[in-house]
Residue frames as a rotation matrix with the C-alpha (Angstrom) as fourth column:
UNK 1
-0.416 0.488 0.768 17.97
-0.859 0.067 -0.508 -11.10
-0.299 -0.870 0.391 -12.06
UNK 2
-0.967 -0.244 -0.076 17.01
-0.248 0.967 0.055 -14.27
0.060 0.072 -0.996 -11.65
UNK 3
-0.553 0.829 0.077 12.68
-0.825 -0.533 -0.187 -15.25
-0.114 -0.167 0.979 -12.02
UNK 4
-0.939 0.344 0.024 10.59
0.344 0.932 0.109 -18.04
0.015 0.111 -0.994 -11.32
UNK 5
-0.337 0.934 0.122 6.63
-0.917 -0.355 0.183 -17.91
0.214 -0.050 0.976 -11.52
UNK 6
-0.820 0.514 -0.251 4.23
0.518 0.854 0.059 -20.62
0.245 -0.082 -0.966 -10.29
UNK 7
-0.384 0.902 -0.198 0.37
-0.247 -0.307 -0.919 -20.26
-0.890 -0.304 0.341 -9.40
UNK 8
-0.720 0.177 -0.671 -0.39
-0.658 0.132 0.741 -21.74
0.220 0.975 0.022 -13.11
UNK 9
-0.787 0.263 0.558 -3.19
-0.058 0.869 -0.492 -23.87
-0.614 -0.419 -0.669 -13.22
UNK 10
-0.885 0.449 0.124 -7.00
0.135 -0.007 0.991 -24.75
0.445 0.894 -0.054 -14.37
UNK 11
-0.856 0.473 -0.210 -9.86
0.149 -0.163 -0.975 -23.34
-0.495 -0.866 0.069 -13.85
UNK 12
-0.100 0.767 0.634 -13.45
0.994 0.045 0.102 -23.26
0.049 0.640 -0.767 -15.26
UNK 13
-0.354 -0.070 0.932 -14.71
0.327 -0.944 0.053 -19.58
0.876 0.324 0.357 -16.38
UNK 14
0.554 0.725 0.410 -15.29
-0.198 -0.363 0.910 -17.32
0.809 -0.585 -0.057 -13.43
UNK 15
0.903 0.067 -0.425 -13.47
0.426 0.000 0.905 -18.22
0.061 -0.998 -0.028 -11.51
UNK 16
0.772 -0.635 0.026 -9.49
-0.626 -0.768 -0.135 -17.03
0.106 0.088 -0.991 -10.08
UNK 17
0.646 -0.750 -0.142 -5.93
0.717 0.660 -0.225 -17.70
0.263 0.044 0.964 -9.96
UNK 18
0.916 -0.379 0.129 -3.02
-0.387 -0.921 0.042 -15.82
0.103 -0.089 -0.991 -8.75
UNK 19
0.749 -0.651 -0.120 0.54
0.478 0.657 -0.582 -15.98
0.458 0.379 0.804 -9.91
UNK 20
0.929 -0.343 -0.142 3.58
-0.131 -0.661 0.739 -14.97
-0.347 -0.668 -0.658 -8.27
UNK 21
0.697 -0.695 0.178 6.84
0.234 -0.014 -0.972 -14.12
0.678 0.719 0.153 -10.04
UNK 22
0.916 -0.391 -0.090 9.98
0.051 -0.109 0.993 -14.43
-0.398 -0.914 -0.080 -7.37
UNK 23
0.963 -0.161 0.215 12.96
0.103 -0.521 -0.848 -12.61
0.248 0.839 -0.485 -7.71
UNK 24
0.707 -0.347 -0.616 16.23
0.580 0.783 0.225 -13.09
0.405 -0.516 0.755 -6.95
UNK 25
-0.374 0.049 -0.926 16.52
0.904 -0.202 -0.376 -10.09
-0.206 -0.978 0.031 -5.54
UNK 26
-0.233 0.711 -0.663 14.83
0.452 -0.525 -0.721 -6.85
-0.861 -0.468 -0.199 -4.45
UNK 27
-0.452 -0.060 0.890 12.77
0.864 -0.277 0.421 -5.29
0.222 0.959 0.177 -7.69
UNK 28
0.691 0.654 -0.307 11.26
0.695 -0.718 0.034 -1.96
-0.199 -0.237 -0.951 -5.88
UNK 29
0.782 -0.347 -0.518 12.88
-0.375 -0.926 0.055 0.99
-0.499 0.152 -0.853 -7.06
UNK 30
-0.214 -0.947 0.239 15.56
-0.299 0.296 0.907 -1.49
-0.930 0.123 -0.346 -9.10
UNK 31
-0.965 -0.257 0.044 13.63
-0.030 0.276 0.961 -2.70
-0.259 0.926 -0.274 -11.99
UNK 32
-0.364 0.800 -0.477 10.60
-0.877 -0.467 -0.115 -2.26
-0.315 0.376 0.871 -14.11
UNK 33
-0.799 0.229 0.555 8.50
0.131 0.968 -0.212 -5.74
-0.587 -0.097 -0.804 -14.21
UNK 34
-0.092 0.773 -0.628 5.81
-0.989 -0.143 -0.032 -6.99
-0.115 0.618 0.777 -16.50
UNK 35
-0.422 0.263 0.868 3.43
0.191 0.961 -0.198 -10.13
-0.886 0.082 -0.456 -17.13
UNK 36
-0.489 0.013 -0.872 3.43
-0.854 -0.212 0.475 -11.24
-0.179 0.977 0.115 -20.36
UNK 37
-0.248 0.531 0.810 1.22
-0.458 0.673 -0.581 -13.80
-0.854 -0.515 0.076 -21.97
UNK 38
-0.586 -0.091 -0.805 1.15
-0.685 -0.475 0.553 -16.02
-0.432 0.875 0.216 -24.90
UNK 39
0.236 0.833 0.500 -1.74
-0.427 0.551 -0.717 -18.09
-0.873 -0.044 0.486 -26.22
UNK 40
-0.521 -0.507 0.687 -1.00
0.132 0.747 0.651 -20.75
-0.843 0.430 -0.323 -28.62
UNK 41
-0.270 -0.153 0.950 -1.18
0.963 -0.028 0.269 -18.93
-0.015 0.988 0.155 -32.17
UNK 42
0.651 0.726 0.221 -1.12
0.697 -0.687 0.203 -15.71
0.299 0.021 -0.954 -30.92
UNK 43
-0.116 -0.733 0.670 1.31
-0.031 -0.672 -0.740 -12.78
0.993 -0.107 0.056 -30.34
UNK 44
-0.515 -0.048 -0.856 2.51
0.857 -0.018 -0.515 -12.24
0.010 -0.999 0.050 -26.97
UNK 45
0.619 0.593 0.515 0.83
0.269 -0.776 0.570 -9.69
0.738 -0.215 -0.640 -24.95
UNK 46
-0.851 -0.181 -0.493 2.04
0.518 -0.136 -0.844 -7.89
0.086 -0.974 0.210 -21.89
UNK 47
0.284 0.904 -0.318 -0.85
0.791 -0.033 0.611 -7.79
0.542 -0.425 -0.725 -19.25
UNK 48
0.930 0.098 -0.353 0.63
0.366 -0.306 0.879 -6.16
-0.022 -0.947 -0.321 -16.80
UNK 49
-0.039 -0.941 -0.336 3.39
0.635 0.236 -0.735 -3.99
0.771 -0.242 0.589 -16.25
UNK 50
0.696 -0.216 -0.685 5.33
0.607 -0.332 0.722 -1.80
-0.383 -0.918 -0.099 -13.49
UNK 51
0.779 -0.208 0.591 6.39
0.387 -0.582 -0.715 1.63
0.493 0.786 -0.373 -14.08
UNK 52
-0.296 -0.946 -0.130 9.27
0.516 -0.043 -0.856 3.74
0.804 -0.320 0.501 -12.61
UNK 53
-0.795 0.072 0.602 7.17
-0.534 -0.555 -0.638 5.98
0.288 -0.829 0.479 -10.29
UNK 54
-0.880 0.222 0.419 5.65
-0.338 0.327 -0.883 3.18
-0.333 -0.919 -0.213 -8.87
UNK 55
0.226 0.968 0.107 2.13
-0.628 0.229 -0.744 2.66
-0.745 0.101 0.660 -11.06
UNK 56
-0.731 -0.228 0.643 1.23
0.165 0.855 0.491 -0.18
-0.662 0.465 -0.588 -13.01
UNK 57
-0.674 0.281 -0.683 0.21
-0.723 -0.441 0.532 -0.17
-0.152 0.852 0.500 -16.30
UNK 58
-0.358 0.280 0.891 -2.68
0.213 0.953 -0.214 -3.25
-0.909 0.113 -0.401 -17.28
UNK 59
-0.958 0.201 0.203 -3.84
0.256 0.290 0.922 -4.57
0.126 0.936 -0.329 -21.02
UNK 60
-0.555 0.779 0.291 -7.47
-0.788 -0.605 0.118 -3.08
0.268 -0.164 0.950 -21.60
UNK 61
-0.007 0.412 -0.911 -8.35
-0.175 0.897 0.406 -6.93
0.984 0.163 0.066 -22.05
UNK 62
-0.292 -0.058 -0.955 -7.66
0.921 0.252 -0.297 -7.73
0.258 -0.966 -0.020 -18.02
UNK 63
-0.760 -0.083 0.645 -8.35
-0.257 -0.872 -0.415 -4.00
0.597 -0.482 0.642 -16.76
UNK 64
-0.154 0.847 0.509 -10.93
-0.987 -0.157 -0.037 -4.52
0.049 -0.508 0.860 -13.57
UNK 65
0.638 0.370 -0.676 -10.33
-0.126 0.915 0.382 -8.47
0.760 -0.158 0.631 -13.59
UNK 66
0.337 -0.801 -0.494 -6.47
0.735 0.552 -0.394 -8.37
0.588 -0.231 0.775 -13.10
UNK 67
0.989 0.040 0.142 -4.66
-0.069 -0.730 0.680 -6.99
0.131 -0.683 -0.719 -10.16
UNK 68
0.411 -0.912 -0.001 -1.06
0.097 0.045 -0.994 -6.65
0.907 0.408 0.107 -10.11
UNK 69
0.879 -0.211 0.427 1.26
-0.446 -0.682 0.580 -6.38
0.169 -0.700 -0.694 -6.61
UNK 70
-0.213 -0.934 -0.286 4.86
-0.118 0.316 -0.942 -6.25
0.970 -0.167 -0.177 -5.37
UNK 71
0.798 -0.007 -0.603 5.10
0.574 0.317 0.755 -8.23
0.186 -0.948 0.256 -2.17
UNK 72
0.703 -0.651 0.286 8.71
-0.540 -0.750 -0.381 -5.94
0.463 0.114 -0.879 -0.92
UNK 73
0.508 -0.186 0.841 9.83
-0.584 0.644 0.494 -8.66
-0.633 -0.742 0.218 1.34
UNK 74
0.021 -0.708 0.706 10.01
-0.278 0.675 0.684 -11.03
-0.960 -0.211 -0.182 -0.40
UNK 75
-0.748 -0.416 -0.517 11.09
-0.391 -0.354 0.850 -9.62
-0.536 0.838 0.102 -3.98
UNK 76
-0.582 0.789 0.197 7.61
0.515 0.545 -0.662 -10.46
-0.630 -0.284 -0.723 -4.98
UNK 77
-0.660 0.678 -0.323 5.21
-0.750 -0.577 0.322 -9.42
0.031 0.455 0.890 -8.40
UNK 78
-0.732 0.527 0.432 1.98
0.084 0.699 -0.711 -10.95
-0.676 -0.484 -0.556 -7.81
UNK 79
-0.902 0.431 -0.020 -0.28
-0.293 -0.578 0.762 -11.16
0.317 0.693 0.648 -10.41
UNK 80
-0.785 0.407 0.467 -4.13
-0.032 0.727 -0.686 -11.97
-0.618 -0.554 -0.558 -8.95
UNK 81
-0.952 0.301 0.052 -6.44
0.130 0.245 0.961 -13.42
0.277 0.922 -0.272 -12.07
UNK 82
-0.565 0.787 0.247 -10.30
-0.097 0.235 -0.967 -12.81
-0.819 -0.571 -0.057 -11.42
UNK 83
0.576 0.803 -0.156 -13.60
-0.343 0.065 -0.937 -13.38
-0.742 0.593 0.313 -13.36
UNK 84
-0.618 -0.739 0.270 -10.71
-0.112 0.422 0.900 -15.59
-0.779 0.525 -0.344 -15.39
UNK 85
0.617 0.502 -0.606 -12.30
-0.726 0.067 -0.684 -16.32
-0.303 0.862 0.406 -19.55
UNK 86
0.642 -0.144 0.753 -11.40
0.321 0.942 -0.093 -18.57
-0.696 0.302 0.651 -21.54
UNK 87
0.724 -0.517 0.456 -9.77
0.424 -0.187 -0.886 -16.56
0.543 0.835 0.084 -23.73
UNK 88
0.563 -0.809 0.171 -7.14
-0.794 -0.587 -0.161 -15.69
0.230 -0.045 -0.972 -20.78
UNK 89
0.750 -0.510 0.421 -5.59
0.180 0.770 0.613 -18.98
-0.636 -0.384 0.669 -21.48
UNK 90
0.687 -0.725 0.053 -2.26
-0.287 -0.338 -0.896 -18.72
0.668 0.601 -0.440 -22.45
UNK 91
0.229 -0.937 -0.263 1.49
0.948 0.276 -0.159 -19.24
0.221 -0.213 0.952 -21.02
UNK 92
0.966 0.125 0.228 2.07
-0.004 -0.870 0.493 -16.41
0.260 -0.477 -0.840 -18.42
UNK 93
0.074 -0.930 -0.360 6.00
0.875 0.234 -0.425 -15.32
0.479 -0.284 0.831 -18.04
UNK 94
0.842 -0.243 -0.482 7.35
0.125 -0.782 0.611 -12.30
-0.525 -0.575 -0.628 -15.47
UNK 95
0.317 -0.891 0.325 9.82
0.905 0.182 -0.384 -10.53
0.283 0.416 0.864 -17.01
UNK 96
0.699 0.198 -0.687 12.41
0.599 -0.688 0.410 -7.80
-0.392 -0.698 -0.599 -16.02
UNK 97
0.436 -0.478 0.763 14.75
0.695 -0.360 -0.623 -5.03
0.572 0.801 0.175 -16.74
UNK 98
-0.361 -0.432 -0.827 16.61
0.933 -0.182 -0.312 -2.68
-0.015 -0.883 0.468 -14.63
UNK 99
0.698 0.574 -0.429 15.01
0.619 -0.784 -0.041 0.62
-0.360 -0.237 -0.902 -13.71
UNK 100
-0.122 -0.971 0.208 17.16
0.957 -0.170 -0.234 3.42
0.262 0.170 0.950 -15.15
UNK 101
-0.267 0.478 -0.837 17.01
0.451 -0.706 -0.547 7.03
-0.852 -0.523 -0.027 -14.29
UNK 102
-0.954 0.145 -0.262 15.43
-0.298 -0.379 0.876 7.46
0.028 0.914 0.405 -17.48
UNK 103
0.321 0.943 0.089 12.08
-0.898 0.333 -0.289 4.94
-0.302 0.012 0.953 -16.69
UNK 104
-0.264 -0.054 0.963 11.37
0.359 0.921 0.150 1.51
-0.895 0.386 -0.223 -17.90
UNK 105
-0.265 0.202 -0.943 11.15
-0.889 -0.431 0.157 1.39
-0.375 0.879 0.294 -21.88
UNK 106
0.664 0.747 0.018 9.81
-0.646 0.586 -0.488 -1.95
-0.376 0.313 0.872 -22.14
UNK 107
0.340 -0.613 -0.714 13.29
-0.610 0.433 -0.663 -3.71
0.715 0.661 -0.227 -23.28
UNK 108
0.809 0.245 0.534 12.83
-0.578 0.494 0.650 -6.52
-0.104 -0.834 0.541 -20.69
UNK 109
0.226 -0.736 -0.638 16.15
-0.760 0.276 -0.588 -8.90
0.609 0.618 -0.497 -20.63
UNK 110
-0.922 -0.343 0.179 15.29
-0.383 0.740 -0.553 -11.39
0.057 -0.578 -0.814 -17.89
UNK 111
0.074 0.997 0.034 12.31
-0.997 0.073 0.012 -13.87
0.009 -0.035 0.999 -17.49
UNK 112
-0.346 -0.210 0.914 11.13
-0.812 0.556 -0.180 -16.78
-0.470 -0.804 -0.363 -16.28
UNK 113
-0.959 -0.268 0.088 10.46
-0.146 0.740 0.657 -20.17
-0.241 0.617 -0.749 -17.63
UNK 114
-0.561 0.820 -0.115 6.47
-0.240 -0.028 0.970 -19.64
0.792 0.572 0.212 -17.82
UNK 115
-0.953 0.137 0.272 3.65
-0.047 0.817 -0.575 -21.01
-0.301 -0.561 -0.771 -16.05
UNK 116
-0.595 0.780 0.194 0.40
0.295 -0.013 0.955 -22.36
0.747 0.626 -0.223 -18.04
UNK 117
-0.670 0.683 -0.290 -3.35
0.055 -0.344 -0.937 -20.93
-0.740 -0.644 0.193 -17.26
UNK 118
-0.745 0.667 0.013 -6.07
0.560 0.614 0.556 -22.91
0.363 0.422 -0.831 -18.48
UNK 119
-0.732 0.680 -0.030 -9.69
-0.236 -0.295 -0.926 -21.69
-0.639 -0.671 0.376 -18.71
UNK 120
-0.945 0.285 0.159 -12.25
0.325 0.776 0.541 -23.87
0.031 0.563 -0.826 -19.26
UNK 121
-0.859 0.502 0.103 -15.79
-0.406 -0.790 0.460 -23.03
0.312 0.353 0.882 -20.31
């Protein structure tokens, strides 16, 4: 599957952003999704993912900021960014994997070229 992301941008603390990872085609019931994020000398993270029966998993660090949704239309993971910090700046990628009838295990093998989120203090 093919993945693009945009909604990257800057913002001062407090405030929001919201990214949207587009797929080239349908990911409901086909593949297990996840936003990942890496800050510049720091391990990636994954913020956000998407399980097989449908719930999403979030990083304790975003729980109650970030919000996570699949648009079905139009092959759509949406990530929306609130009460943003400075410390969630970092290089945000969607990545995916196909759903088996086992679950998702987290061994993502598509993703998208990034998109940056700045927060300034």
């Amino acid at each position: 599957v093919h993945l693009v992301e945009s909604g990257g941008g800057a913002v001062q603390a407090g405030g929001s952003l919201t990214l949207s990872c587009v797929a080239s085609e349908p990911i409901i019931r086909n593949y297990c999704m996840a936003w990942f994020r890496q800050a510049a000398g720091k391990e990636r993270e994954a913020v956000v993912s998407t399980q097989g029966d449908g719930t999403i998993r979030y990083a304790d660090s975003v729980k109650g900021r970030f919000t996570a949704s699949q648009n079905t239309g139009k092959n759509t993971l949406r990530l929306q960014m609130n009460s943003l910090k400075p410390e969630d700046t970092a290089t945000y990628s969607c990545e995916a994997e196909p759903l088996s009838l086992l679950g998702c295990d987290e061994m993502y093998n598509s993703w998208g070229q990034g998109t940056q989120v700045t927060v300034s203090s």
